[in-house]
C-alpha positions as CSV (number, residue, x, y, z in Angstrom):
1,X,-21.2,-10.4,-6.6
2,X,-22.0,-9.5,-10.2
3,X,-22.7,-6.1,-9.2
4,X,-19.7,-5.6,-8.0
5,X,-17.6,-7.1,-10.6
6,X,-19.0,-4.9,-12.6
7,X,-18.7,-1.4,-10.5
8,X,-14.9,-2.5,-10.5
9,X,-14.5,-2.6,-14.1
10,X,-16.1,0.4,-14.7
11,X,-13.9,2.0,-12.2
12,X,-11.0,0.5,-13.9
13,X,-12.1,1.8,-16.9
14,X,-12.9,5.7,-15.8
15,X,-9.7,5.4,-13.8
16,X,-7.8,4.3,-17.1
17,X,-6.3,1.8,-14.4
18,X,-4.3,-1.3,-16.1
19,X,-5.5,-4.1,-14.1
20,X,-8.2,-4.4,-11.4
21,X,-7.2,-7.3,-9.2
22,X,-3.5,-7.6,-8.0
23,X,-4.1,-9.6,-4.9
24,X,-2.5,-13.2,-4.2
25,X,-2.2,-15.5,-1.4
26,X,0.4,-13.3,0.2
27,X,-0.8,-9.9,-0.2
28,X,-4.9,-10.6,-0.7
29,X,-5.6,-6.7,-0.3
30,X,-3.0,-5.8,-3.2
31,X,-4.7,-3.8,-6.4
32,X,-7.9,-3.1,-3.7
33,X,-7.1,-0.2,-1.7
34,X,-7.9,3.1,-4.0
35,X,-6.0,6.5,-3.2
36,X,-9.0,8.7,-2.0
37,X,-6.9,12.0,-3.2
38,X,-5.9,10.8,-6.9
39,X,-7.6,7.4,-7.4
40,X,-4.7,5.2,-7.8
41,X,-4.1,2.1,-6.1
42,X,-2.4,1.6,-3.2
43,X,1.0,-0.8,-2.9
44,X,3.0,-2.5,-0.7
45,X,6.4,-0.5,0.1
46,X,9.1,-2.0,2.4
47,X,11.3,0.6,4.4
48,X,14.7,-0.2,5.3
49,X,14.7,-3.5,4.4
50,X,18.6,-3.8,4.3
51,X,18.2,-3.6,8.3
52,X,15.7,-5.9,9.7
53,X,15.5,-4.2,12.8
54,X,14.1,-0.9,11.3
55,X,12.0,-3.2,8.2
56,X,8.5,-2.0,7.7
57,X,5.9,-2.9,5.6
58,X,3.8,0.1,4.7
59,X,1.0,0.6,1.9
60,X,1.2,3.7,0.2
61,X,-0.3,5.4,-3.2
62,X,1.8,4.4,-6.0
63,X,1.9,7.9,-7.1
64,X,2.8,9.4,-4.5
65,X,6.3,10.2,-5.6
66,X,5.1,10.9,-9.7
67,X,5.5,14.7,-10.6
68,X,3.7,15.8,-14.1
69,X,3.7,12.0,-15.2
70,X,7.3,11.6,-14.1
71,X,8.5,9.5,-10.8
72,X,10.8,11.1,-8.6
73,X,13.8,9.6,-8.0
């Protein structure tokens, strides 16, 4: 376990990621699942949550949408 605490941190680290460990009761995998293409973190996205028949809960790379630093809109 120690090893591994400390491969994380040094991940973080390299990454320049801001926090390591995101998970909770709810969403225990949060801040765990690494983007294989840029090496951010993954995170939980709902689609059409105004309609509950077409509501999804999806995990995605959180910068997915980011362009030259900057989140498209």
């Amino acid at each position: 376990m120690q090893l591994e605490m400390e491969r994380r941190r040094v991940f973080v680290e390299k990454h320049d990621l801001k926090r390591q460990d995101y998970s909770n009761d709810t969403n225990p995998i949060a801040g765990k699942l690494i983007c294989g293409e840029c090496g951010g973190l993954f995170g939980r996205k709902v689609w059409n949550s105004t309609n509950k028949m077409l509501r999804r809960v999806i995990w995605q790379c959180n910068h997915k949408y980011e362009e030259k630093g900057n989140p498209r809109m």
